[in-house]
Structure formats: structure tokens, C-alpha cells
C-alpha angles and dihedrals in degrees: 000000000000090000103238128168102165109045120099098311098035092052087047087055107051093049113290119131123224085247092065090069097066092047105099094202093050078043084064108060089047118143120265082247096055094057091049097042079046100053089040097055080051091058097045081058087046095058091039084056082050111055092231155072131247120230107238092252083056091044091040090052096038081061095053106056093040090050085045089047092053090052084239126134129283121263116198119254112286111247117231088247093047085056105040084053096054091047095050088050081048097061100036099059079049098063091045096054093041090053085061122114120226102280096023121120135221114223114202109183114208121276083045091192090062095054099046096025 
């Protein structure tokens, strides 16, 4: 979708431990496209707290300023397509892990985007 290789699942992938997330000094020498994909993911809660959702020029904007105040690099403005895609990966990795039983397990291959799109 955004075509990042090097956000959560792709870091994973590639030999970090979940563990490596809540070190703070491992933290530091994320990728440019963990802390975006971070910090969009954040935004994506933030709306759900809402109730609503942002338009792409607020999400854009709302990206922005968390990844400013962060000190991390800028990302471009997400497109309306780009964001009606995410949320509908998004939900539809929801329903699936709300129609689980106790014990059952949700498999998200990586990419994630080729295997729900």
C-alpha cells in the first residue's frame, strides 16, 4: 500500500524481536518507515476514539505535527485513495480477528496489503 518494508512486519521480518520495540535504545535506531507507519497506526486509534474519521488533508496534517513533534523525518501527505485503502485493510483484518473463537489464532502474511486487498 505504502510500500513499506521496513516498518513493524517488515523489521520483524527481517530479525527483530518484539522485545526490541520497548527498548528505547533499539527505539532509537528505527527506520524512518517504523516511526510513520507508528505514528499512522496512532492516528488511525485516535480517530476510532473519535468517532470519526479525518478527511486525508487532516490526516495528512495530524502526521505531520506527531512525526515534528518526534524530531523524525517528514512523510508526504496521504492521498484519499491511499487512506480509504488502509482503512478498509484495516477492517477488514478487524472483522476477521473479532469472528475468532477463544484459542483461535489470526494469521497476517507479510505484506499484509497483498493477502486482504
Amino acid at each position: 500500500m505504502l510500500g513499506f518494508g521496513e516498518a513493524f512486519f517488515g523489521l520483524v521480518a527481517s530479525g527483530w524481536s518484539l522485545d526490541d520495540f520497548a527498548d528505547k535504545a533499539v527505539r532509537a535506531r528505527m527506520p524512518a518507515e517504523a516511526l510513520w507507519a507508528e505514528n499512522i497506526v496512532g492516528l488511525l486509534d485516535l480517530e476510532r476514539g473519535m468517532g470519526r474519521m479525518m478527511t486525508a488533508e487532516e490526516f495528512s496534517a495530524g502526521l505531520g505535527e506527531s512525526l515534528a513533534r518526534q524530531g523524525a523525518a517528514p512523510f508526504r501527505a496521504i492521498t484519499d485513495e491511499e487512506l480509504s485503502r488502509i482503512r478498509g485493510i484495516r477492517g477488514r483484518l478487524q472483522a476477521q480477528w473479532t469472528s475468532l473463537t477463544p484459542g483461535e489464532t489470526l494469521d497476517v502474511p507479510f505484506p499484509a496489503a497483498s493477502a486482504v486487498s
